[in-house]
TIVO-492130 format. One record per residue (C-alpha): x, y, z; residue number from 1; residue in one letter. Coordinates in steps of 0.5 Angstrom, whole numbers, padded with zeros to 4 digits, m for minus. Layout:
# residues N
pt c1 = X; c2 = Y; c3 = Z; pos = NUM; code = a
...
# end
This chain:
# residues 167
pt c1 = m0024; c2 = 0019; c3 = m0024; pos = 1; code = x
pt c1 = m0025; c2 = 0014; c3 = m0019; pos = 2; code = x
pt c1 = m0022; c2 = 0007; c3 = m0021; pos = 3; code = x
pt c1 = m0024; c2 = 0004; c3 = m0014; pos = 4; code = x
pt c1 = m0030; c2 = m0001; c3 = m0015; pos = 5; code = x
pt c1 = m0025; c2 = m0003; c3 = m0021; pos = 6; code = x
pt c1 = m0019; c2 = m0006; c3 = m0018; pos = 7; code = x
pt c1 = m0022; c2 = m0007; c3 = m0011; pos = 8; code = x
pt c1 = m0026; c2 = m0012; c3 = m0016; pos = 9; code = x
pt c1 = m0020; c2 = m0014; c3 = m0020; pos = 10; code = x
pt c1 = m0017; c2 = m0017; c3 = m0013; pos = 11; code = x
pt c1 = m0023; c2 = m0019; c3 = m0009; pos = 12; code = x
pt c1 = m0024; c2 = m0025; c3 = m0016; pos = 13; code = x
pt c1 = m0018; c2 = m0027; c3 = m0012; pos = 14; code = x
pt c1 = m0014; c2 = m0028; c3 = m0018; pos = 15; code = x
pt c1 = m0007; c2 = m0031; c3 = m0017; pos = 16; code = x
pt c1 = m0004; c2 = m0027; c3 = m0021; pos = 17; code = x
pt c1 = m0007; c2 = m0019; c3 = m0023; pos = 18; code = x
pt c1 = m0004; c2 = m0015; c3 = m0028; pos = 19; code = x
pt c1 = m0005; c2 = m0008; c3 = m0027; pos = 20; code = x
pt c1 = m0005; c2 = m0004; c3 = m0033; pos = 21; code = x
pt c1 = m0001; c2 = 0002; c3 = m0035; pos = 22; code = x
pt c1 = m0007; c2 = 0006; c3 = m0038; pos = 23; code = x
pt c1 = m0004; c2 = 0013; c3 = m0040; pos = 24; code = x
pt c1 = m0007; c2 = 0015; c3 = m0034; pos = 25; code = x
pt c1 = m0006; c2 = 0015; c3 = m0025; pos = 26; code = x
pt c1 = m0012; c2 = 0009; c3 = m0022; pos = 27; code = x
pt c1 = m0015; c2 = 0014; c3 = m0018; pos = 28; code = x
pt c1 = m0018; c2 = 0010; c3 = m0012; pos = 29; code = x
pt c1 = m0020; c2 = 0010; c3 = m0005; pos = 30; code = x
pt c1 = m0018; c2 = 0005; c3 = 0000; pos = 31; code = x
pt c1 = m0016; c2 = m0002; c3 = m0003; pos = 32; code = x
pt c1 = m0017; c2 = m0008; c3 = 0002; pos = 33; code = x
pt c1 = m0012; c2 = m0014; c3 = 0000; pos = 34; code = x
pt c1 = m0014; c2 = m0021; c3 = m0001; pos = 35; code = x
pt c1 = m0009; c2 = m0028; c3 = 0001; pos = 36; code = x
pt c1 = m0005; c2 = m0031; c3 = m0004; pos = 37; code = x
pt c1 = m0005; c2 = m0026; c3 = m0010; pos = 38; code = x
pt c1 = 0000; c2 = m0023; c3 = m0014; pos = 39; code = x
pt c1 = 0000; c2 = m0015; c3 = m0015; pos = 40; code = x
pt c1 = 0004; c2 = m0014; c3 = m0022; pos = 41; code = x
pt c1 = 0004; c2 = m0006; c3 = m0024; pos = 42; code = x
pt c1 = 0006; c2 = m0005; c3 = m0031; pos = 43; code = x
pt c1 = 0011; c2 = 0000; c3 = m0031; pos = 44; code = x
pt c1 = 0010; c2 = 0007; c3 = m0031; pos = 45; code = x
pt c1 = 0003; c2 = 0005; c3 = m0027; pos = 46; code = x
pt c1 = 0001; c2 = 0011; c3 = m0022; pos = 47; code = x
pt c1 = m0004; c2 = 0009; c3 = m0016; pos = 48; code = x
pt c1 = m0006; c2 = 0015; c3 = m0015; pos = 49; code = x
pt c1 = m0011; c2 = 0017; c3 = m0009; pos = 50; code = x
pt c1 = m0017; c2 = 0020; c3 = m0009; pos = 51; code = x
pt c1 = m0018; c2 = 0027; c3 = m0008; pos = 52; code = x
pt c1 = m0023; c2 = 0029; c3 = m0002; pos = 53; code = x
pt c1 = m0022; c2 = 0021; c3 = 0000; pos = 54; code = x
pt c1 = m0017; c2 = 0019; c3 = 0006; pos = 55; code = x
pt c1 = m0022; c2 = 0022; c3 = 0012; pos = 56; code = x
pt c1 = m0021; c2 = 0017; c3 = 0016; pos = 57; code = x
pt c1 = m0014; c2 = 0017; c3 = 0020; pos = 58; code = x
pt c1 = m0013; c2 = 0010; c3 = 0018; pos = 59; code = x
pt c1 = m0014; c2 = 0009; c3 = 0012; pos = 60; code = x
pt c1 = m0008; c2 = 0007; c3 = 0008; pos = 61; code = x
pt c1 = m0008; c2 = 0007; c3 = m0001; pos = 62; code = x
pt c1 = m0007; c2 = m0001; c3 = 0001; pos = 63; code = x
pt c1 = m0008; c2 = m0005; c3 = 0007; pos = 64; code = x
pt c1 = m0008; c2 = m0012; c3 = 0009; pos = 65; code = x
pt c1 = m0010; c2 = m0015; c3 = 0016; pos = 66; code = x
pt c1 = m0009; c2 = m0023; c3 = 0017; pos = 67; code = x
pt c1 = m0008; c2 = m0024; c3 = 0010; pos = 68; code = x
pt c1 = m0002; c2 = m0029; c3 = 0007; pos = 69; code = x
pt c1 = 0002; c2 = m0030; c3 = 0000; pos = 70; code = x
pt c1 = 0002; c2 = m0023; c3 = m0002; pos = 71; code = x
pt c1 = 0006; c2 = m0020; c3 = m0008; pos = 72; code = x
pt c1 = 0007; c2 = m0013; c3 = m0011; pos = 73; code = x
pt c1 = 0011; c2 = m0012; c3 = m0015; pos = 74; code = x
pt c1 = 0013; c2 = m0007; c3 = m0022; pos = 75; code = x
pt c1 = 0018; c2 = m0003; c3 = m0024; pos = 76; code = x
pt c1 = 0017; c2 = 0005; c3 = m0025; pos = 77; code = x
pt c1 = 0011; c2 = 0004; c3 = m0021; pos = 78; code = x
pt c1 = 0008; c2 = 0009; c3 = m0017; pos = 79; code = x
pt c1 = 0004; c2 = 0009; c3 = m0011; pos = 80; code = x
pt c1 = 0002; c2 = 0017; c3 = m0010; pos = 81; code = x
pt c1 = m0002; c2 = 0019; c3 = m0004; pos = 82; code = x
pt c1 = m0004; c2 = 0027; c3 = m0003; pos = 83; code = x
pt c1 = 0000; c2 = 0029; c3 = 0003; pos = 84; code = x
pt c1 = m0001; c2 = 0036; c3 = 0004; pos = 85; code = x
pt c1 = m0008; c2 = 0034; c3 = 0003; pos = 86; code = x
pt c1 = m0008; c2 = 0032; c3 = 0009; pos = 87; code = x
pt c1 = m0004; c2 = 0037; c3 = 0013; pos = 88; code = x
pt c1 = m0010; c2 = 0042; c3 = 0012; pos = 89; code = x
pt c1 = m0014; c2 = 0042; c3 = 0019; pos = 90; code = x
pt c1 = m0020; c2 = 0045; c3 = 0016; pos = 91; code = x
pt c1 = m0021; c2 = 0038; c3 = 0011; pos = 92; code = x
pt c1 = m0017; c2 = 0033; c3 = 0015; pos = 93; code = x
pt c1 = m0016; c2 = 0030; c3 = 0021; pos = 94; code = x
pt c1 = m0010; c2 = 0030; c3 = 0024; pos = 95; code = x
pt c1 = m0007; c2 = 0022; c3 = 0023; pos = 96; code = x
pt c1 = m0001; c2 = 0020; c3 = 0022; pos = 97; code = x
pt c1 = m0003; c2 = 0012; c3 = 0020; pos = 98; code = x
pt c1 = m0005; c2 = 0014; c3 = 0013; pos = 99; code = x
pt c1 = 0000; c2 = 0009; c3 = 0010; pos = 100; code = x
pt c1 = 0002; c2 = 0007; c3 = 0003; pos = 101; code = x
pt c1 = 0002; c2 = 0000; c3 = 0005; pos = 102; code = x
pt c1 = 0000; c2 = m0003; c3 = 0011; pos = 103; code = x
pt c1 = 0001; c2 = m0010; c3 = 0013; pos = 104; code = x
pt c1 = m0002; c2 = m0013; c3 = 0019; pos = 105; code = x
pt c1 = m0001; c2 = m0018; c3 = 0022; pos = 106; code = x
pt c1 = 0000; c2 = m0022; c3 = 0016; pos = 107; code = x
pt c1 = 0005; c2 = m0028; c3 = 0013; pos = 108; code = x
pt c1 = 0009; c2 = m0029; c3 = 0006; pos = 109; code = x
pt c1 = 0010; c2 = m0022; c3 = 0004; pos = 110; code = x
pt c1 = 0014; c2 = m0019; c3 = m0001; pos = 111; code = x
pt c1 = 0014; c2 = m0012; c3 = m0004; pos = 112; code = x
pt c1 = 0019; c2 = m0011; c3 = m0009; pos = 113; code = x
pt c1 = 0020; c2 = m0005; c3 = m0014; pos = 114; code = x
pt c1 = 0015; c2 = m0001; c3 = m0013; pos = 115; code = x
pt c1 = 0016; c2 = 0008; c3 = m0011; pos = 116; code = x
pt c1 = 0011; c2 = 0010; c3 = m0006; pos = 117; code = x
pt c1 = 0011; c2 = 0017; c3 = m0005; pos = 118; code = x
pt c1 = 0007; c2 = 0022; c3 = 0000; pos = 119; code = x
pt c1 = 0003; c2 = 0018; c3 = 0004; pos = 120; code = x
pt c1 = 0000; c2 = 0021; c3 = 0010; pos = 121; code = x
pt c1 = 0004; c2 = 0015; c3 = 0014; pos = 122; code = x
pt c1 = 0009; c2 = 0011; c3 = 0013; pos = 123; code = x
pt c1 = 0011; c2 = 0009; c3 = 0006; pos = 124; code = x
pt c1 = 0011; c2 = 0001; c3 = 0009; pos = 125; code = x
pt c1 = 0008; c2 = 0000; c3 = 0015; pos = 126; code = x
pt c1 = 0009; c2 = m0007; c3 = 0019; pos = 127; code = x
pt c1 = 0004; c2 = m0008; c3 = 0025; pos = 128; code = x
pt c1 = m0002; c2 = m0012; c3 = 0028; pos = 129; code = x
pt c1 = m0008; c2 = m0013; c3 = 0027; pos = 130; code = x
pt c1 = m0009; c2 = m0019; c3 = 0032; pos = 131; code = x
pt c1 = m0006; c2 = m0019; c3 = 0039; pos = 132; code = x
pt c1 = 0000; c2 = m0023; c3 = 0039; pos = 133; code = x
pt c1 = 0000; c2 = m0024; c3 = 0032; pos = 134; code = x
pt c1 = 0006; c2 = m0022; c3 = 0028; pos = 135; code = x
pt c1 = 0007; c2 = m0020; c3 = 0021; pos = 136; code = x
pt c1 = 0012; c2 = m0026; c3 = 0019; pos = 137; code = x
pt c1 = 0017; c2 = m0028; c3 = 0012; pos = 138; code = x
pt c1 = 0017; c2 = m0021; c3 = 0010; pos = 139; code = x
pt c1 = 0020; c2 = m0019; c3 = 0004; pos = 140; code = x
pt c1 = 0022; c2 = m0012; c3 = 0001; pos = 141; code = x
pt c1 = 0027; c2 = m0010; c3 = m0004; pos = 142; code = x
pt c1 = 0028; c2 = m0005; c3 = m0009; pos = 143; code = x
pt c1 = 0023; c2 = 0000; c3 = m0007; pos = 144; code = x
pt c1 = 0024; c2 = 0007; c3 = m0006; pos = 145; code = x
pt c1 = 0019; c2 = 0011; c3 = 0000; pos = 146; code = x
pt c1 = 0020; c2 = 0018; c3 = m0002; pos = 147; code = x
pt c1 = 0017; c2 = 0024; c3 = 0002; pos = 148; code = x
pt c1 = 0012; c2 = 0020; c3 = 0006; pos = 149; code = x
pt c1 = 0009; c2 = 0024; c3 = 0012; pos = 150; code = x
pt c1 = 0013; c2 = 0020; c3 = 0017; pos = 151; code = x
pt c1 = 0017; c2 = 0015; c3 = 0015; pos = 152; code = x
pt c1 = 0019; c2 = 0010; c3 = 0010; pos = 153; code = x
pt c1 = 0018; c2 = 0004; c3 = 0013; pos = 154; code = x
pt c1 = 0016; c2 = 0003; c3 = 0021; pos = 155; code = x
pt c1 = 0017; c2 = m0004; c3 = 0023; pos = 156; code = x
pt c1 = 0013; c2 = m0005; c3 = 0029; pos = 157; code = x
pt c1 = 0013; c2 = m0012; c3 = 0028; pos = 158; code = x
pt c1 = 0016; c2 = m0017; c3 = 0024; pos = 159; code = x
pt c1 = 0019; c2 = m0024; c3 = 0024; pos = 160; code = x
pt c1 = 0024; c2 = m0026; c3 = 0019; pos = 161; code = x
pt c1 = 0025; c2 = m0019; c3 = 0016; pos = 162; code = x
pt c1 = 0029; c2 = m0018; c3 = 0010; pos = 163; code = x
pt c1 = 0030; c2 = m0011; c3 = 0007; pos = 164; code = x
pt c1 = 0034; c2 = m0010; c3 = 0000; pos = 165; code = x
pt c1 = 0037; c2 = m0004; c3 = m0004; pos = 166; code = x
pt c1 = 0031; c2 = 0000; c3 = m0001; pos = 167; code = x
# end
């Protein structure tokens, strides 16, 4: 019902490598706060779903990464579902558009590649700032499907040495 302590314990080991497996069934989470210098493999047929209720905040995005460094994600038939009509219901949920699948701020040697992120409250990838004058840089995005997300797929505000492939 909630994998959440689960995996965010998984990649607070700051294991190099952490391999998501496919259990049969979503990992249903909450918000999960990314590490420095680890790489995210999601099995195929993975589903990272959210946790129904949870999202309140108008920032909270499925995965978020401030200041961090040498991150990957990565899998093939893998799916990152949030709940966006969820969100659209006034009585429940605060109006926000930054509910994103994933969100890098100011952080450095990224790359994101295979992943389907579907229906967020935001933006499929969201690049912005954590830090004043602090940019994301060395990004990598190639293979990734957005689908159906409340904004955009991917919003770059800002980035250097940006490089997006068959997405």
């Amino acid at each position: 019902e909630d994998a959440t302590a689960s995996l965010q314990a998984a990649i607070d080991s700051k294991v190099r490598k952490l391999i998501v497996d496919n259990l049969g069934q979503p990992w249903v989470v909450e918000p999960i706060k990314l590490v420095s210098d680890q790489e995210i493999v999601f099995e195929d047929g993975v589903e990272v779903l959210t946790k129904a209720g949870s999202f309140k905040g108008p920032n909270d995005s499925l995965f978020r990464a401030d200041n961090c460094r040498n991150i990957t994600l990565r899998g093939t038939q893998a799916t990152l579902r949030m709940r966006r009509a969820d969100y659209d219901d006034p009585a429940q949920y605060r109006r926000a558009e930054w509910r994103h699948s994933l969100s890098f701020r100011s952080c450095r040697n990224i790359k994101v590649c295979g992943l389907t992120l579907v229906e967020s409250g935001g933006d499929g990838i969201y690049l912005g700032t954590a830090t004043p004058g602090v940019t994301n840089k060395q990004i990598h995005i190639k293979d990734v499907t957005c689908d159906r997300n409340y904004r955009q797929g991917i919003s770059v505000i800002t980035a250097e040495d940006l490089l997006i492939e068959d997405t």
